[in-house]
C-alpha positions as CSV (number, residue, x, y, z in Angstrom):
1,X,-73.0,-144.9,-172.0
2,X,-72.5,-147.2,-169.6
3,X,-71.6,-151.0,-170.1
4,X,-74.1,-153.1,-168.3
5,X,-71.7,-155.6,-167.4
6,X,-71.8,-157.3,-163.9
7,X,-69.7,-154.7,-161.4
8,X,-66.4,-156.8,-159.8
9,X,-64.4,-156.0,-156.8
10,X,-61.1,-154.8,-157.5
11,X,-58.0,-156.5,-156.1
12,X,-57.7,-153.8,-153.5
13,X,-60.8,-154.4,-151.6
14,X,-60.5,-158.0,-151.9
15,X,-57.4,-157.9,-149.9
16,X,-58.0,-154.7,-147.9
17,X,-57.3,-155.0,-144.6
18,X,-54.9,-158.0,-145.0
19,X,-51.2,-157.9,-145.2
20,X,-48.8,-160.1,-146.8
21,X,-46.2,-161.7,-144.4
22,X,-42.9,-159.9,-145.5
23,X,-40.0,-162.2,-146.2
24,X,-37.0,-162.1,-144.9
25,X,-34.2,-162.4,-147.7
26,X,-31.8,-163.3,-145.4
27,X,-33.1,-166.4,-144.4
28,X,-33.0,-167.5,-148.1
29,X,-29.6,-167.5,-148.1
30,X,-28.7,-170.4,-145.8
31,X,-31.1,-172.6,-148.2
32,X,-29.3,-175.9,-149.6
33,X,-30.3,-177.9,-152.0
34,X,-29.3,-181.2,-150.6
35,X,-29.8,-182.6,-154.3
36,X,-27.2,-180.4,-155.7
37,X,-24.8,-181.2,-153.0
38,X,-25.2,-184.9,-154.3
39,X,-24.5,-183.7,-157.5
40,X,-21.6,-181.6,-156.2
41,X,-20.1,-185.3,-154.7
42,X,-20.8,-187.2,-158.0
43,X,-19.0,-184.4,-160.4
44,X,-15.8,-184.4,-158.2
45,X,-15.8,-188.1,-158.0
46,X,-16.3,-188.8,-161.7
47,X,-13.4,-185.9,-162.3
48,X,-11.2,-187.6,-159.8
49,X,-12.2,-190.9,-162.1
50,X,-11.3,-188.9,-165.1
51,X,-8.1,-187.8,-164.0
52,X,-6.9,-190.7,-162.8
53,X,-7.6,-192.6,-166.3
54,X,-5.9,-189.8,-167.9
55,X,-2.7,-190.7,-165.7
56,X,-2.8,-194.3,-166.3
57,X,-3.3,-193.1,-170.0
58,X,-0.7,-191.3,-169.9
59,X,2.2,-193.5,-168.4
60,X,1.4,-196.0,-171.4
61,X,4.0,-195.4,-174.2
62,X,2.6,-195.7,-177.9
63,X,5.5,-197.4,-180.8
64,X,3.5,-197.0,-184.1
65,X,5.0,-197.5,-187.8
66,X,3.6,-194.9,-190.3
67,X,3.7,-196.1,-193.7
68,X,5.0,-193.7,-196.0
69,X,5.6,-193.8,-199.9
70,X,6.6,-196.9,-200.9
71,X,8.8,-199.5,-199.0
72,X,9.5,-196.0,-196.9
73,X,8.4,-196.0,-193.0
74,X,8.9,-194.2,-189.7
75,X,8.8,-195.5,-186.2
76,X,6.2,-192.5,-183.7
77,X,7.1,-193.3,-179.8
78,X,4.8,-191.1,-177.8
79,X,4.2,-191.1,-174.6
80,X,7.5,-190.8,-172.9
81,X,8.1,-189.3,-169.7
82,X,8.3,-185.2,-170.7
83,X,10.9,-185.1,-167.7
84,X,13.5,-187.3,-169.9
85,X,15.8,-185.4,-172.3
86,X,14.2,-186.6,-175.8
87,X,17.0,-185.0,-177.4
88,X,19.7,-187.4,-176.0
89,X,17.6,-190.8,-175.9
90,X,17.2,-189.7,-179.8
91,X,21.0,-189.6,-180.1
92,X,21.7,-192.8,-179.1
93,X,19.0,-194.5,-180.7
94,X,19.9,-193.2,-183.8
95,X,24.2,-194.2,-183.0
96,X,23.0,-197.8,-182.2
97,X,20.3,-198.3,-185.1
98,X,21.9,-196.4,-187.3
99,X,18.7,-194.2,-188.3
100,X,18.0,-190.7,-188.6
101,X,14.9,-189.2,-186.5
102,X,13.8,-186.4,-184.5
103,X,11.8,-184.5,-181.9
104,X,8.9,-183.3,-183.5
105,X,5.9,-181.4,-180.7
106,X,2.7,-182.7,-181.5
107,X,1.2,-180.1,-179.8
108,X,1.9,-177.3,-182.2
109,X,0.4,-179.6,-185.0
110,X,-3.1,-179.0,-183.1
111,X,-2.2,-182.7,-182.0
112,X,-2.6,-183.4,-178.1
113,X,0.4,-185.7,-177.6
114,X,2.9,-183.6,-176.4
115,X,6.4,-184.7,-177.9
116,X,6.9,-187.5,-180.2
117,X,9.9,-189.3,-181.5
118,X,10.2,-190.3,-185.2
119,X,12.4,-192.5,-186.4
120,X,13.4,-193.7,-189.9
121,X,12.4,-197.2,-190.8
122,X,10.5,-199.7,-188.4
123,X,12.4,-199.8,-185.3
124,X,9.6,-200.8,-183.0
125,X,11.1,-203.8,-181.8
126,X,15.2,-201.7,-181.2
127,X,13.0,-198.8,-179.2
128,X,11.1,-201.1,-177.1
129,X,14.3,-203.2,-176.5
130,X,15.9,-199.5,-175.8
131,X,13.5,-198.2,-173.3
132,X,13.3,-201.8,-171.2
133,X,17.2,-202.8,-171.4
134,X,17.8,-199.0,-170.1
135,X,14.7,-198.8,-167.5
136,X,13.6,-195.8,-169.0
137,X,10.3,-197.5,-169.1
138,X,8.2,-200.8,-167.5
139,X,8.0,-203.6,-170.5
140,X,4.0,-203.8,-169.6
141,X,3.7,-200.2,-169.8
142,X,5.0,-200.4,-173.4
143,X,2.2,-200.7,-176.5
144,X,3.4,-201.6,-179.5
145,X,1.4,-200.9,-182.3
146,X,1.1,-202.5,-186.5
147,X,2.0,-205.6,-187.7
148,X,5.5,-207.3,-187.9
């Protein structure tokens, strides 16, 4: 039996005799979006921005004192200039202050602060006079940090 519903063209004869306009893929190609290009300027700029706060970061050199148990401290200098031998300012820190320390990487603690010096006892004040009397570092480049 047949459905008495109204008859409708199919979407063959609508369009029969017509032809879509083929495209050429090609020509899609050379398309650019001049809003992403604008957004291409603006990342670079804000990573060139990033980068150079990470330098300017960087050259500042961190004294802390850690309190420890008791009347016990040490003295973190991070910071320093990974091109100077660690190792040997250590050594003669600890000959003039007459304080143990040592090298300890930061970065194998999961820390990001590459290689830190740690010295026994609050010598904030004998490091900073250290790094300024031997120009291993610029006196306004030096934060010290804590109380004292």
């Amino acid at each position: 039996r047949r459905s008495r519903m109204p008859a409708t063209r199919s979407a063959r004869s609508v369009y029969r005799g017509f032809s879509f306009p083929r495209m050429d893929l090609d020509a899609l190609s050379g398309f650019k979006d001049p809003i992403a290009a604008l957004d291409e300027e603006d990342a670079d700029k804000a990573a060139a921005a990033e980068e150079q706060d990470a330098r300017a970061k960087a050259e500042i050199v961190h004294i802390r004192v850690q309190q420890r148990n008791g009347r016990k401290c040490i003295t973190t200098v991070q910071g320093l200039n990974q091109d100077l031998d660690l190792k040997r300012i250590l050594k003669v820190i600890k000959k003039q202050h007459c304080c143990n320390g040592t090298v300890v990487d930061a970065d194998a603690e999961g820390k990001n602060m590459g290689e830190v010096l740690q010295l026994q006892g609050d010598q904030r004040a004998n490091v900073n006079k250290f790094l300024v009397d031997n120009e291993l570092h610029p006196a306004d480049k030096i934060k010290i940090h804590g109380h004292g």
